[in-house]
MARSEPA-341905 format. One record per residue: x, y, z of N, C-alpha, C, O, CB in turn; residue in one letter; chain. Coordinates in steps of 0.1 Angstrom, whole numbers, m for minus. Atoms other than C-alpha are relative to their C-alpha. Glycine has a CB too. Layout:
> X_Y_Z_X_Y_Z_X_Y_Z_X_Y_Z_X_Y_Z_A_A
...
END
This chain:
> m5_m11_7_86_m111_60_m10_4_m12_m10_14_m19_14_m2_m6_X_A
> 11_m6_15_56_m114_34_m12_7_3_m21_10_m6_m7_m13_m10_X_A
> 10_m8_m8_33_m97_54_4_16_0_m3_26_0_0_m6_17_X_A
> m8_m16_1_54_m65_53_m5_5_m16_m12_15_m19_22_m2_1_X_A
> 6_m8_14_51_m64_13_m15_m1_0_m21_9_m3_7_m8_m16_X_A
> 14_0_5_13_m78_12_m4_13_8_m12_20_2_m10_m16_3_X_A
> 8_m10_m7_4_m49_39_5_16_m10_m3_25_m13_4_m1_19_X_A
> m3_m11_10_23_m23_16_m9_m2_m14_m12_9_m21_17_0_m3_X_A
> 8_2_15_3_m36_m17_m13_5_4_m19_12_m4_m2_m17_m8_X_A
> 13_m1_m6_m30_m32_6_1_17_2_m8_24_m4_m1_m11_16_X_A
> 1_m17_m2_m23_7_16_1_1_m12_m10_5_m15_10_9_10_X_A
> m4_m6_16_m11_14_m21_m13_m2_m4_m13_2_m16_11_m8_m11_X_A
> 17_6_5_m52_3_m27_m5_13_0_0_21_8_m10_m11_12_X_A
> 14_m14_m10_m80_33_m24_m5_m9_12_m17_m14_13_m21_7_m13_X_A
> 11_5_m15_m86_18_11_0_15_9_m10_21_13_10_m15_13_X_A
> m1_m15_m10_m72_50_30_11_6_0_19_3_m10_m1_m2_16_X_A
> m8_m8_8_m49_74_31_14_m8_7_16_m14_18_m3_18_2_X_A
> m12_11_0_m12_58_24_10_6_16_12_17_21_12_2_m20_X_A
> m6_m3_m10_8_53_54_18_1_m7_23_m6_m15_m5_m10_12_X_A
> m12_m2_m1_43_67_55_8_m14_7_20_m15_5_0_12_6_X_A
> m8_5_m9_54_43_78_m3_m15_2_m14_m17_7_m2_9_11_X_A
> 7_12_5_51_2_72_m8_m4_17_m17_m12_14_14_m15_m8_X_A
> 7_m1_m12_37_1_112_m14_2_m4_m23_m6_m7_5_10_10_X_A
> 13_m3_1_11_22_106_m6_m6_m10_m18_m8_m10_m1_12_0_X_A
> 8_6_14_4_6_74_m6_m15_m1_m14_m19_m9_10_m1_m12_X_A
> 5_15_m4_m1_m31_90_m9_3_8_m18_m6_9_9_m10_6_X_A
> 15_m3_m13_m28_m15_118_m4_6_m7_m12_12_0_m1_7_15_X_A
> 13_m4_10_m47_2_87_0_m13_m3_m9_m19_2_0_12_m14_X_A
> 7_15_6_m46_m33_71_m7_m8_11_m16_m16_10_14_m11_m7_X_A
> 7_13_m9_m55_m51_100_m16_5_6_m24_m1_13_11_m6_15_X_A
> 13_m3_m4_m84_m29_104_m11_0_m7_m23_0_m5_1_10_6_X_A
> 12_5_9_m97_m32_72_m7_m12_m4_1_m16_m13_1_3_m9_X_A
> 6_7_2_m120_m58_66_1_m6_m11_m9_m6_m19_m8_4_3_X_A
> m4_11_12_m100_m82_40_2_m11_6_4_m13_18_12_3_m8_X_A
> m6_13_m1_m94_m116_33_15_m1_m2_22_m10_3_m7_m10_m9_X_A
> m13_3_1_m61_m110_20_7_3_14_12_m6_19_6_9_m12_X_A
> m3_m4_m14_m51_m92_53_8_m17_8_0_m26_11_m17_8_9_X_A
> m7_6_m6_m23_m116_68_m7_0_17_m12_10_22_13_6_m3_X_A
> 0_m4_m13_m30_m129_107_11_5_3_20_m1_m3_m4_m9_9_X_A
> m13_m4_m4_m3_m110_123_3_m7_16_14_m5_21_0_16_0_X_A
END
């Protein structure tokens, strides 16, 4: 379940534009190129 908030702290970043939707907001995180980025 901590994967849900860390991937919402990660879109709330200037990485890209914020996803509406916590889905889409874990496949922008997992596509950006962090260490924080959870394996899912």
């Amino acid at each position: 379940m901590q994967s849900n908030q860390q991937a919402t702290v990660q879109v709330k970043k200037p990485y890209h534009k914020p996803t509406l939707t916590v889905h889409g907001a874990v496949e922008e995180v997992t596509l950006v190129p962090s260490g924080v980025v959870v394996p899912i």
